[in-house]
N, C-alpha and C positions, 0 to 999 in steps of 0.2 A: 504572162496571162494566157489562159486557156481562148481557144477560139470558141466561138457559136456553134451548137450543137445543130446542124442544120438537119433535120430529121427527113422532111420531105428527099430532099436529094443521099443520105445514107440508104431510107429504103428503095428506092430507085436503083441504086447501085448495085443491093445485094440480089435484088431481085432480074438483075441483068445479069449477073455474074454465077447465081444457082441456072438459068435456066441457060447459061449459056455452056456449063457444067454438064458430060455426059454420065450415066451411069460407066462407062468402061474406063472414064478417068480418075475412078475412085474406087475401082475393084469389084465392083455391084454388076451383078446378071444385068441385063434391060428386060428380058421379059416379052410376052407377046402381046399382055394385058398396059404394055404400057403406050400411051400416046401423045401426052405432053409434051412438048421437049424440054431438056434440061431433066433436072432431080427433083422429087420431090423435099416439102417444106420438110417433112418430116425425117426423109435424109440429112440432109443438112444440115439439122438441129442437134442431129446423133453424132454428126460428122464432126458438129462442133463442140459436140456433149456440153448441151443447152434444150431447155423444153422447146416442144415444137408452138406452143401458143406463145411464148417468148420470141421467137424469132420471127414469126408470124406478124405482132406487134412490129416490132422493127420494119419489117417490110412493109405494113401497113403506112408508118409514120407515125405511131404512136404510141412507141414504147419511151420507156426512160430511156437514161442516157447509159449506154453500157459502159462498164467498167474500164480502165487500160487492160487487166488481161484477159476479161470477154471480147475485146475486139482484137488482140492477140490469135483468141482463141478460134474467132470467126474467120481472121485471114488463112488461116492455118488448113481449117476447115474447107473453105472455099479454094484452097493450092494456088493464093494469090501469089502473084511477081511481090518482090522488092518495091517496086512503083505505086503497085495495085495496093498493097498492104499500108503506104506510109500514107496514100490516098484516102484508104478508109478512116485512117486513125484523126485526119482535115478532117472529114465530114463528122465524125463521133465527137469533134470539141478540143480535139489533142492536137498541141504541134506537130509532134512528131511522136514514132515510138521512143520510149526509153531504150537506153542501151540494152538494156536486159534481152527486152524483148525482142528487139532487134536482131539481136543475135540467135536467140531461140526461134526466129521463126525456119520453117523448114522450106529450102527449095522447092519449088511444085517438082521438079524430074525427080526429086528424092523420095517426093511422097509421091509418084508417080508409081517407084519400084518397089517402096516397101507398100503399098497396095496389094501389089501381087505376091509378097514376102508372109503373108499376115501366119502360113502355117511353118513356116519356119524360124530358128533365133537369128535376131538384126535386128538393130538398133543403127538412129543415127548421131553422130557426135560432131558437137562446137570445136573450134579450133581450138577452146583450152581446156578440150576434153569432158565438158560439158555433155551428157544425155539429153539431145532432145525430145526422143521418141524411140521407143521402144514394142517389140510385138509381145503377143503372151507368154512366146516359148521363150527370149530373152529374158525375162521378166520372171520367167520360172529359173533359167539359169544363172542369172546372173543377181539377180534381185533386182528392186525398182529402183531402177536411179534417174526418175527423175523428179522425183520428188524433193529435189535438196533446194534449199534455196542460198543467196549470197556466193561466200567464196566457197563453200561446199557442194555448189555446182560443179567446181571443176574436180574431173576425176583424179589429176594431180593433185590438187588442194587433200583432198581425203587421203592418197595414198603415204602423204608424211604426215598426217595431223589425227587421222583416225586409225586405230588399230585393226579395225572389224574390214577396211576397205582391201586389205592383203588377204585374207580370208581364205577366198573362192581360189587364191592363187596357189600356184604346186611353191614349196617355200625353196626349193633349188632356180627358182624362175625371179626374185623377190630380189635379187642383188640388180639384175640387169634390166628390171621392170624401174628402178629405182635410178639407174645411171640415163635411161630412154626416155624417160619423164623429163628428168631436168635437163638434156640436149637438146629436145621439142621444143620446152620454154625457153631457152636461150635464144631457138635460133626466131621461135615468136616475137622476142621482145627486139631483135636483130632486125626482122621485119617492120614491127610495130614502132620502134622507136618510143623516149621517153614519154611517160606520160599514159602510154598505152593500157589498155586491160592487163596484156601478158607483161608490160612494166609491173605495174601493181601487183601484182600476183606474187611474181617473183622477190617484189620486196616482202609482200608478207610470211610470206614460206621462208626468206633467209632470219627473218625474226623469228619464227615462229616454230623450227626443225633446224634440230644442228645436222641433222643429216642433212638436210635440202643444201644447206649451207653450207659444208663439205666438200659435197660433189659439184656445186656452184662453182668453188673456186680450183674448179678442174678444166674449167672450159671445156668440156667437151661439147663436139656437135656432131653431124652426121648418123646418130646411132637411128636406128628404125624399129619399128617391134618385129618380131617374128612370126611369120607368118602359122607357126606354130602355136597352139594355145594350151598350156597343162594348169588344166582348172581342177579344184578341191569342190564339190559338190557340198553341202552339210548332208543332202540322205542319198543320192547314187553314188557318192564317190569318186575317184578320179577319172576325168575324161580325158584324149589327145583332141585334139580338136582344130582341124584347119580356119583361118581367117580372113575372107576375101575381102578385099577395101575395094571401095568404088570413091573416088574425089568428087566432088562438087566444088572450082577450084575459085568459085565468083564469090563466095559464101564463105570460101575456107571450111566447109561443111564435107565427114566422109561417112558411108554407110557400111558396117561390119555386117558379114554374114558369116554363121560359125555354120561349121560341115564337119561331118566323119567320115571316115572312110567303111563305103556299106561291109558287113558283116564280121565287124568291129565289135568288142566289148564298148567301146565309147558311143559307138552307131547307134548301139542298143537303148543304151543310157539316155541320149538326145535325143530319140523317139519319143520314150518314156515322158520326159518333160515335155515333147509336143504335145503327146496326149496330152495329160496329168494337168499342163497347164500352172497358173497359179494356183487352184483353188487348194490342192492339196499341201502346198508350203505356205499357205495365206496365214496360218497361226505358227510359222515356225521366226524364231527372232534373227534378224539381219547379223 
């Protein structure tokens, strides 16, 4: 049974938690015009991509009760703790978050850096290869991945069950992108023990891909990706492309940033998509 939606003490909460929120914690000028402390409602609402007289309500006390992935969306928003997050989900009516969401919320140091990442490609990813967040120029590269939901979150899950998720990759890269994937989940399910997410996972994929299931019973472990990236673009075509990880290791959370080497054909190329953005692959098919 759900708890009591205690509305008085949610908006309370948030409204400690925005004003205790600085503009340079979330990649925003401050400005000379500003005086309040903390962020404005209106940041926040964007932060959290939610209207601002919606979130307004909330803080007032007298909004409805928000959704599990509006208040998801809110922790996210506001770069709450672990603590902080499972806090607000008590006062919103929820035991607790769902696993899902749990897992998808972003460390605050992570969205600390990709704050400051917004013009370059980086994305951050779940422990079973999950997107959680993505910037524009990732998003032009690499397409949206985080829109999947289920076992199609995980980036493994697609890479044997969907065709289109090999794609972006150079097809000389596709044997050993495929041997790294299932070393990953073994040695997750090695950590996680029966039962786990990365259990589950791995049983689905040995039903569900003879390949997964192949190289499963190869035991392999140890393998790591390459710090090397040879991506298939659909309109610049192929890139080389460096890949720096940063761990988030509380989280099991890491942040990719893809780099060229300046005055590169691929340098060029990765510009191009900073600029360009989504908008211009926004009608081409994944």
């Amino acid at each position: 049974m759900d708890r009591i939606f205690d509305r008085a003490s949610l908006g309370a909460f948030l409204r400690a938690r925005r004003t205790a929120l600085q503009p340079e914690d979330v990649g925003l000028r401050r400005g000379s015009r500003r005086r309040a402390p903390g962020l404005r409602r209106e940041e926040v609402a964007e932060l959290c991509t939610m209207s601002a007289d919606y979130f307004a309500r909330l803080e007032r006390g007298d909004g409805p009760q928000p959704s599990e992935p509006m208040v998801a969306a809110i922790a996210r928003g506001l770069r709450l703790t672990p603590d902080e997050r499972d806090h607000l989900f008590l006062l919103a009516g929820y035991r607790t978050a769902p696993r899902d969401l749990r897992s998808g919320h972003v460390s605050p140091g992570l969205m600390r850096v990709m704050d400051g990442l917004t013009g370059h490609a980086a994305q951050v990813m779940g422990p079973l290869g999950e997107t959680l967040l993505q910037t524009p120029p990732a998003v032009a590269l690499l397409g949206d991945q985080t829109r999947y939901t289920g076992n199609a979150r995980s980036a493994t899950y697609r890479w044997f069950t969907d065709p289109a998720a090999r794609e972006r990759y150079h097809p000389d890269e596709h044997d050993k992108n495929s041997r790294t994937n299932v070393a990953l989940l073994r040695e997750a399910v090695a950590r996680g023990g029966t039962g786990s997410a990365a259990a589950d996972l791995a049983d689905v994929l040995r039903r569900t891909s003879e390949e997964f299931a192949g190289l499963w019973e190869r035991h392999e472990v140890g393998l790591r990706w390459s710090d090397i990236k040879r991506l298939v673009h659909p309109q610049v075509g192929e890139l080389d492309l460096f890949c720096q990880l940063l761990l988030e290791p509380d989280q099991g959370q890491s942040l990719l940033v893809f780099t060229a080497t300046p005055g590169t054909e691929s340098h060029e190329k990765l510009a191009l998509l900073t600029v360009l953005g989504t908008d211009r692959f926004a009608a081409e098919p994944e």
